[in-house]
N, C-alpha and C positions, 0 to 999 in steps of 0.2 A: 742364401739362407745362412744365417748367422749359429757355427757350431758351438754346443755348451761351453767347448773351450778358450774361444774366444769371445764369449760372451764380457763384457767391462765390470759388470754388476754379478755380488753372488749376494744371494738371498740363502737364510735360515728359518725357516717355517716350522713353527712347535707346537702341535696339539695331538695328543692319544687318540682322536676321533680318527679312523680311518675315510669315512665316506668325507669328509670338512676338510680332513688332509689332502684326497684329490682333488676339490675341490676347489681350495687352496692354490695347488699346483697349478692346475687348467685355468685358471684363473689369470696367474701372472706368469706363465712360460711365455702370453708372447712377445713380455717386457724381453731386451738386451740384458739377459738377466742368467744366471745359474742358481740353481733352484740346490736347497738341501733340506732335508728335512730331519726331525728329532719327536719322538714319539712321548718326551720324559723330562722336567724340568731339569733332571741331573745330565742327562746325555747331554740338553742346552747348552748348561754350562760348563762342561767339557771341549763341546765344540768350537765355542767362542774361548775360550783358553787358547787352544790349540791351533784355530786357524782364524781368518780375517774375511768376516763379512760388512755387507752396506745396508744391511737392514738384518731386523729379524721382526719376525711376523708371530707372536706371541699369543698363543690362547691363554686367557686370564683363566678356567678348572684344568687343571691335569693331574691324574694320578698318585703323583708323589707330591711337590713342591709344589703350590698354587705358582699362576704369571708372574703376580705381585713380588713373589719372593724371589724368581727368578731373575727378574728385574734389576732389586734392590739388590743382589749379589754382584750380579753383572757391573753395575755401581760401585757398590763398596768393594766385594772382594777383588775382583778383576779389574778393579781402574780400571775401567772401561767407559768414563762418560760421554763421546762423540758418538756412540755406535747406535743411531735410531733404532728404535722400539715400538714397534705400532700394537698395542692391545688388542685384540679380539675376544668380545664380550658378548655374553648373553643379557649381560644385566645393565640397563645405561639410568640407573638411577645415581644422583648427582656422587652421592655418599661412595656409590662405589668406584663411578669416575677421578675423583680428589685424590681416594686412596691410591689408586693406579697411576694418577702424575705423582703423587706425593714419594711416591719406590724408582723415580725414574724412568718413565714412560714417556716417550715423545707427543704421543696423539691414538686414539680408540677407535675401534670399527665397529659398528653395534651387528650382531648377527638378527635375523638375515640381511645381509650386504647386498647394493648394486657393484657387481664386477667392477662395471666403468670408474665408479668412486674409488675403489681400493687399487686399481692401479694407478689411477691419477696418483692420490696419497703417496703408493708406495715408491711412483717415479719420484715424485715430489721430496723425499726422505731422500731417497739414493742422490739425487741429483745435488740437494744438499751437503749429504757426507763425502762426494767428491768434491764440492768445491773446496771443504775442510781440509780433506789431507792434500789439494795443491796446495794451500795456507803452511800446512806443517811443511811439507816437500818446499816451500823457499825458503822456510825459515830454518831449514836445516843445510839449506844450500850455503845461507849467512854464516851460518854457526863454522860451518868448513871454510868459509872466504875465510872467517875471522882466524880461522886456526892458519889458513895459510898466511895471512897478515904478519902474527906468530913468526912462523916458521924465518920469515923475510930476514930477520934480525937472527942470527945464531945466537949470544948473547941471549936474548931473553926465557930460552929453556922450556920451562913450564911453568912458566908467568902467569895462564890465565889459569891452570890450575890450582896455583897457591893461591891466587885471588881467589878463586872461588870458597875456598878455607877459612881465609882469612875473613870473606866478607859473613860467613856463615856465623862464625865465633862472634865476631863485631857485632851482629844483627840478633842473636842468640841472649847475651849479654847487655845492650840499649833496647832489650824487653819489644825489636820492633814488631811488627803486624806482620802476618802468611804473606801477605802481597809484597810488603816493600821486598821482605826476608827474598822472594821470588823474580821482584826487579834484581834484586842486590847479584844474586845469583848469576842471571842473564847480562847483566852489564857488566857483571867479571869476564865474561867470554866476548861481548860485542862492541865493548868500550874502545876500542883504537881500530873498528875494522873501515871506519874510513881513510886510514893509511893505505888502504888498497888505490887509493887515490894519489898519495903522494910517493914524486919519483924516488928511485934508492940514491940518488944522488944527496938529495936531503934527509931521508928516512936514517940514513946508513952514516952520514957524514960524521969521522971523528972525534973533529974540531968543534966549535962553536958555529953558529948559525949568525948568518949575516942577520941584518932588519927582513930582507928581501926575503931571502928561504923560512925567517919565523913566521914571516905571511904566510908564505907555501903550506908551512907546517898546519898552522891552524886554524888549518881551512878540514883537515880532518874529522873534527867535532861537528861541524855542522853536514859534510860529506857524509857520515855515520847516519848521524838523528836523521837525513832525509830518505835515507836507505831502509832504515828499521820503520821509521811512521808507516810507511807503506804496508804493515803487516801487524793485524791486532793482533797475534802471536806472540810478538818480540815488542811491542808500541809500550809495554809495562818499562822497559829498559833506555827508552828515548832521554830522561831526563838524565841517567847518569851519565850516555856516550855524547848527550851536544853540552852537559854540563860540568862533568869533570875536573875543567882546566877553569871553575869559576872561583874567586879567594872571598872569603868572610868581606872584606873590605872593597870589594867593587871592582876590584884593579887585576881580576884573570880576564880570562876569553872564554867563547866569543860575545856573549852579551852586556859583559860589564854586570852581573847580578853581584848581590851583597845582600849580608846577613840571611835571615828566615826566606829572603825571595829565594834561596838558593836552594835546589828541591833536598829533603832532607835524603835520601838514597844515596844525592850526588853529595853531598856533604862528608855520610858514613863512609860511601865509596874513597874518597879521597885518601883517608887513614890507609886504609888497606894499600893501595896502590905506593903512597909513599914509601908504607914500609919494603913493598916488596922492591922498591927501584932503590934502596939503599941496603939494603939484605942481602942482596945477588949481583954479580958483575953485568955489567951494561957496558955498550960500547964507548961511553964516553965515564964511566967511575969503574973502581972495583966493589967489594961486596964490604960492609962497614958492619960494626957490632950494634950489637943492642944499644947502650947505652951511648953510642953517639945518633942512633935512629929518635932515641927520646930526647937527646940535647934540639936535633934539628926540629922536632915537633912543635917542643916548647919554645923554639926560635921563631917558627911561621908562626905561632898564636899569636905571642909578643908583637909581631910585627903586622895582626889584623887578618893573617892567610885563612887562617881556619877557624872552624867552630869550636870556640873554646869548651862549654860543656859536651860536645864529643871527644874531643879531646883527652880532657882528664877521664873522660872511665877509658879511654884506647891508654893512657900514661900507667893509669892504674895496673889495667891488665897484662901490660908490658915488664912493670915493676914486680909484681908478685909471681910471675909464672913468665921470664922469658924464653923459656921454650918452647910457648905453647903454639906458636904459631909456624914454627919452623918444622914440627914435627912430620914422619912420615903419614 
């Protein structure tokens, strides 16, 4: 017999009905499951603050705070949208159903219930919200590869930090959308971690890179993007880590893209990256001022590298505020 405490599953169960609450219980104890329960829309929301369940089992009347609200909090205020929510209701007219998804609600139980139904559902949710956080759990295993990537290079410090800064202000400023602004973000930190793939022989080298080792090198980009597609988590950031190394004029890697094919993220990315590999000592430069980061900007446009209207608002923002990117 499987003790509460190693049960894999904890369940949160919220209704002031006492006789519904054991009910409730007796119901899904003989899930792989740890059971908690909350008499109070406010205890709910405390509980779920404070500790980590895989469902919560939600009477739509209680005493203080109706379901709905509690719901909608658990949402807005708690970031909390992964965490299934199954309604339990007396009332299954359409109007009141709508409003209950519409607050964040995964799926409704009408009372009175078939047990067998509501455990099915309630496996159904958990077994869900586990496969989620394996999703998060590799995609945080990435984000660590990437920092050890990082680390590989002493030189490069807190490169994806500043990137992540820089790409903010960039993205802030070219008015982009929540989503790119949130690829921009993630491809700050995932953009080189297919280096985990290339030897420190060429990673680390110096000197200049033969033909042979630039091969090596840029086989990275597409090492990366195959590594991240595998996970709708991180799949928002694909275009900037296989795209990166692409110029306005066709002639980066690895696909040979030019102009607008070139995804706009990987485009914006680019600025930020530049500056920070001319800003900060690297193993092969030292760290250069502002105004020779904006001589070399306006050198790759002229010569087709990059996007020229990102460009000029990145020249602009550079010109009127150079410190704004450098700062703590």
């Amino acid at each position: 017999m499987i003790s509460q405490s190693d049960r894999p599953y904890r369940i949160l169960i919220v209704d002031d009905n006492e006789l519904h609450l054991t009910m409730h219980v007796e119901t899904l104890q003989s899930l792989p499951c740890q059971v908690i329960t909350a008499d109070s829309g406010h205890k709910a929301l405390t509980l779920v603050e404070q500790e980590d369940f895989d469902l919560v089992l939600l009477d739509k009347r209680l005493p203080d705070i109706d379901g709905d609200e509690v719901c909608y909090r658990i949402r807005r205020d708690l970031d909390n949208h992964l965490l299934p929510v199954i309604m339990v209701t007396a009332f299954g007219n359409p109007e009141s159903l709508r409003h209950s998804l519409s607050n964040g609600a995964n799926d409704f139980i009408k009372k009175p219930y078939d047990p067998l139904e509501l455990k099915s559902r309630a496996r159904a949710a958990m077994e869900m919200k586990h496969l989620i956080d394996q999703l998060d759990n590799a995609a945080s295993v990435l984000f660590t590869l990437a920092k050890m990537v990082e680390a590989r290079d002493p030189t490069t410090g807190e490169h994806c930090n500043r990137l992540i800064r820089t790409c903010r202000i960039l993205g802030e400023d070219l008015n982009l959308t929540v989503a790119d602004r949130e690829a921009l973000r993630k491809g700050a930190i995932l953009h080189d971690i297919g280096k985990i793939g290339i030897p420190d022989s060429v990673l680390l080298k110096p000197g200049e890179l033969t033909p042979e080792e630039w091969r090596v090198m840029r086989r990275h980009a597409v090492i990366g993007a195959d590594l991240c597609n595998r996970l709708n988590s991180v799949r928002d950031a694909v275009p900037i880590i296989r795209h990166h190394h692409e110029r306005w004029d066709g002639s980066g890697y690895p696909d040979g893209l030019s102009g607008d094919r070139i995804p706009l993220v990987a485009r914006v990315f680019q600025y930020a990256d530049i500056y920070d590999a001319l800003r900060h000592d690297r193993v092969y430069s030292k760290a250069q001022t502002v105004e020779y980061v904006v001589e070399v900007i306006e050198d790759e446009i002229n010569k087709g590298w990059r996007d020229p209207e990102i460009g000029k608002v990145y020249i602009d923002l550079l010109m009127r505020d150079p410190g704004r990117f450098d700062a703590d």
